[in-house]
C-alpha positions as CSV (number, residue, x, y, z in Angstrom):
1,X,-9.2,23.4,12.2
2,X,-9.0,23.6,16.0
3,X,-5.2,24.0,17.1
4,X,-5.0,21.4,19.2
5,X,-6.5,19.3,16.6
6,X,-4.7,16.2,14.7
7,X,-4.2,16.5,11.3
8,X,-3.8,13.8,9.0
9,X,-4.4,15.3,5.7
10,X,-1.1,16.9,5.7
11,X,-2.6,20.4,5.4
12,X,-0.2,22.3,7.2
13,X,2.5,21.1,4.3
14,X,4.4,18.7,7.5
15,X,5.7,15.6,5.0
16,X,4.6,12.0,6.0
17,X,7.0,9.4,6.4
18,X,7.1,6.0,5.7
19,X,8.0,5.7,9.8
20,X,5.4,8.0,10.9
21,X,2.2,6.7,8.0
22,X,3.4,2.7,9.9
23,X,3.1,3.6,13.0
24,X,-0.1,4.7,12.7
25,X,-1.8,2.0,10.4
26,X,-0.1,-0.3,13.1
27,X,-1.9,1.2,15.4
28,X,-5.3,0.9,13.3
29,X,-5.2,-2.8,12.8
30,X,-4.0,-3.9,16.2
31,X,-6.9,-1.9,17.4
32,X,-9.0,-3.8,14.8
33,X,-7.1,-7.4,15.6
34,X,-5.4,-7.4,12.5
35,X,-1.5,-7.1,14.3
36,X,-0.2,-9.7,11.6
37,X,-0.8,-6.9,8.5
38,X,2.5,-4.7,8.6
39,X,3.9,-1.8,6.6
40,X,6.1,-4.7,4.8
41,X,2.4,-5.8,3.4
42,X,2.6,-3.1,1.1
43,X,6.2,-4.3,-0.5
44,X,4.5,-7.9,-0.5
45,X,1.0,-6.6,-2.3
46,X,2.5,-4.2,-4.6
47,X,5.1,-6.5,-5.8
48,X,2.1,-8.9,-6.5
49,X,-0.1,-7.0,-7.5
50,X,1.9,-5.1,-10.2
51,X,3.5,-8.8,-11.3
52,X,-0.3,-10.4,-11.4
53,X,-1.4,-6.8,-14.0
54,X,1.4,-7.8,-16.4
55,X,4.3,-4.9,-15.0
56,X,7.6,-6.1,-16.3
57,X,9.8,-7.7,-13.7
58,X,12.6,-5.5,-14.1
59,X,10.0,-2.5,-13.0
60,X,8.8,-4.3,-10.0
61,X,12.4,-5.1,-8.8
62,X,13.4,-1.1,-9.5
63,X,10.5,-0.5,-7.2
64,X,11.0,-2.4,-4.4
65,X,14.7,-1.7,-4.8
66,X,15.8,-5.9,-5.5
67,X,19.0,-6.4,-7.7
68,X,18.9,-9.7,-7.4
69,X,15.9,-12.7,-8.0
70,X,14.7,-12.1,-4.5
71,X,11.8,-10.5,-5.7
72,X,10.1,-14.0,-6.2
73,X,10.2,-14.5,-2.2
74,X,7.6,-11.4,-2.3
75,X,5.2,-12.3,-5.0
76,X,1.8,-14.0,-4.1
77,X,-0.7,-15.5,-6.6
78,X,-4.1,-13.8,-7.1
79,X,-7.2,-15.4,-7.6
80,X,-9.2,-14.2,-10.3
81,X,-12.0,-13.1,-7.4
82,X,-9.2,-11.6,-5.6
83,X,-7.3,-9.2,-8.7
84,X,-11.4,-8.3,-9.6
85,X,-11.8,-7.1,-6.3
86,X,-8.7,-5.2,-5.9
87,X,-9.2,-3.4,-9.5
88,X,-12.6,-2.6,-8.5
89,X,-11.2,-1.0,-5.2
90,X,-8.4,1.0,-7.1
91,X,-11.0,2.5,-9.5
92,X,-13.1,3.5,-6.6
93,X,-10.1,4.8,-4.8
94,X,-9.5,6.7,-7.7
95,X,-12.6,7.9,-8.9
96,X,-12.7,9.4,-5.0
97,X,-9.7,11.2,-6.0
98,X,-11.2,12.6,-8.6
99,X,-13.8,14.2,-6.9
100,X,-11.7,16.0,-4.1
């Protein structure tokens, strides 16, 4: 790698952060005209994605840090189409990551 190249892989050990991995995606679907997607998204789609696979509510809330039934303001129904397409995404993801 160049020196005064960028590196997102985190090769040089340098830890991301939830501040600095925002930013950036931020900046990647502005770019792309997608402003209203936001680092919360991820609390929203995890939450709802681990409640539509069957993940026991009091996991979800210790994730996403809830003590109280707030939780429900973050959880959004999948379609069956929509939960088929996200598995089939998270397999690829993974199978990718078991390749590298």
């Amino acid at each position: 790698m160049r020196k005064n190249q960028k590196n997102y892989f985190n090769f040089n050990r340098v830890h991301l952060t939830k501040r600095v991995v925002c930013r950036k995606l931020d900046q990647i679907w502005k770019k792309r005209g997608c402003a209203e997607i936001t680092g919360h998204s991820f609390w929203v789609g995890g939450a709802s994605l681990r409640c539509t696979v069957g993940v026991p509510t009091d996991e979800i809330c210790k994730l996403g840090r809830w003590i109280s039934d707030c939780y429900k303001l973050y959880l959004r129904e999948y379609s069956k189409a929509d939960l088929a397409t996200t598995l089939k995404l998270l397999f690829e993801l993974e199978a990718s990551w078991q390749r590298t």
